[in-house]
N, C-alpha and C positions, 0 to 999 in steps of 0.2 A: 504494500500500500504506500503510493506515494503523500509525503506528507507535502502540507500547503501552507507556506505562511503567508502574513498578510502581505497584500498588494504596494507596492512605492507607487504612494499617492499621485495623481497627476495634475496639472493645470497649477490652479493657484493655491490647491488644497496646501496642508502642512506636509514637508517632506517625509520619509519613514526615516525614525530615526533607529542609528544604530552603533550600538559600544561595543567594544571591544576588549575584552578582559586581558589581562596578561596573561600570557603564555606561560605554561608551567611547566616543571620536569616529570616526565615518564621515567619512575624507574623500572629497567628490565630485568633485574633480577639476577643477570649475568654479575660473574665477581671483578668483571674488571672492565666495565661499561660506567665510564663515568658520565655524572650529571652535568646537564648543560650548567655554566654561571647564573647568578644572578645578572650579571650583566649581557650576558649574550641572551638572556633570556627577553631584558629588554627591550634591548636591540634588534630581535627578530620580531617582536610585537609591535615597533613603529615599523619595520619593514612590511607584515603583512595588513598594517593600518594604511600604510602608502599607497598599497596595491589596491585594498580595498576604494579607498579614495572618497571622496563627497562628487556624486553625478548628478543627474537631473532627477528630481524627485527622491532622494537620497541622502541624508546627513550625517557623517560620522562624528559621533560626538567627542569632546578634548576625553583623555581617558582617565587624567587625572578624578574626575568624577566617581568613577569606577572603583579606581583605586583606593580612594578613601571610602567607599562605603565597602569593600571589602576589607579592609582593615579593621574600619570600625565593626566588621562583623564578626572576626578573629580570625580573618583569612591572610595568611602568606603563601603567596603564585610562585614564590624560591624554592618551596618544599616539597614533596611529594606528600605529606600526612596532612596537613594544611591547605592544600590547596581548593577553589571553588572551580573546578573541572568537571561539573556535571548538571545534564539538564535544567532537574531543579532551581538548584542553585544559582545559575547563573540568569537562569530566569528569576527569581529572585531579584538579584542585586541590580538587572537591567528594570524590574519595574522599577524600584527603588528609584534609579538614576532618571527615568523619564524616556524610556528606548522602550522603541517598538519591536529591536532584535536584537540579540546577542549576538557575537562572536565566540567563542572558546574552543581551546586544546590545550594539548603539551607536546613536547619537544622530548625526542627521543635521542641519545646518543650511544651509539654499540658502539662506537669504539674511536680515536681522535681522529679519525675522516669521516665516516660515515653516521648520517645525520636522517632524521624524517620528522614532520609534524604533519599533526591531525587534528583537524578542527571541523566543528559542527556549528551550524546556529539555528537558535533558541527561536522562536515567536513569543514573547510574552504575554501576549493576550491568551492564546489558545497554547501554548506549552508545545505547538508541535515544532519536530525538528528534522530538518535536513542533516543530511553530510552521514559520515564523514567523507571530509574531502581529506586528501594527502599527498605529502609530497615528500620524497625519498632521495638523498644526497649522498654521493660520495666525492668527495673532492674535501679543499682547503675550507676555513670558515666562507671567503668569497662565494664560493658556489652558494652556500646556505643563505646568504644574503639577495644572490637573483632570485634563488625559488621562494624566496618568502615573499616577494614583492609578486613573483608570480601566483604563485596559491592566492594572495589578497586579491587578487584580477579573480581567478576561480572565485572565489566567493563573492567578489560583485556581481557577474555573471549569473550564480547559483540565486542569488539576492533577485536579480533583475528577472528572469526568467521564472520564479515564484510568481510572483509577482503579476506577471500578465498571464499565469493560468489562472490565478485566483481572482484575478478581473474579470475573467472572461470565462 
């Protein structure tokens, strides 16, 4: 069953808005698969914000928003035991902020080349979710940096194309 979220409003209505959570670590379980930084972890969450971008009928919100009401909730996106990585949830913290859709995943790293993230988003109103989307790296951090701006394109996409089914 394909799931449907809401439609990116058109005309002069208000755009769909939508946040973006940070990116959290996957751990694999392997004894010598280290966890992505706190800082790369960053750093790939404005990269797949980039991709995602602000279109017509579409607004990404500052994430700072986010951030702080995940915090104030007792959430840290640096951890795997703490983190808000799940429908719920993230539904949750996106109505909280005033978004019509989430973004979320985490960032998987087997080994210091080889990289992947997977991410889903949320509708807030009706809890349904698409994804996962993914995208799987081997190379330098550089590589992890184009595909994260490309997954963000993939999810506008996945966003936009929602969107006019459930228009129509």
């Amino acid at each position: 069953m394909q799931a449907t979220l809401a439609a990116p409003r058109a005309g002069g209505a208000r755009p769909t808005t939508v946040t973006i959570l940070p990116l959290s670590p996957v751990d694999t379980g392997l004894p010598y698969a280290p966890l992505p930084t706190a800082a790369q972890l960053s750093a790939l969450t404005r990269l797949l914000a980039a991709g995602v971008g602000t279109s017509a009928g579409v607004h990404v919100q500052n994430s700072a928003n986010a951030a702080r009401e995940l915090r104030a909730r007792g959430f840290d996106q640096s951890t795997t035991q703490r983190s808000c990585a799940e429908p719920k949830c993230a539904a949750d913290v996106g109505r909280a902020v005033g978004a019509d859709l989430v973004v979320y995943g985490g960032v998987t790293r087997l080994m210091a080349v080889i990289w992947s993230t997977e991410v889903s988003v949320v509708d807030v109103h009706s809890n349904a979710v698409l994804g996962p989307l993914d995208a799987g790296y081997k190379g330098d951090y550089s590589a992890m940096e184009v595909g994260e701006h490309r997954l963000g394109e993939a999810v506008r996409r996945l966003i936009a194309r929602s969107g006019s089914r459930s228009s129509g």
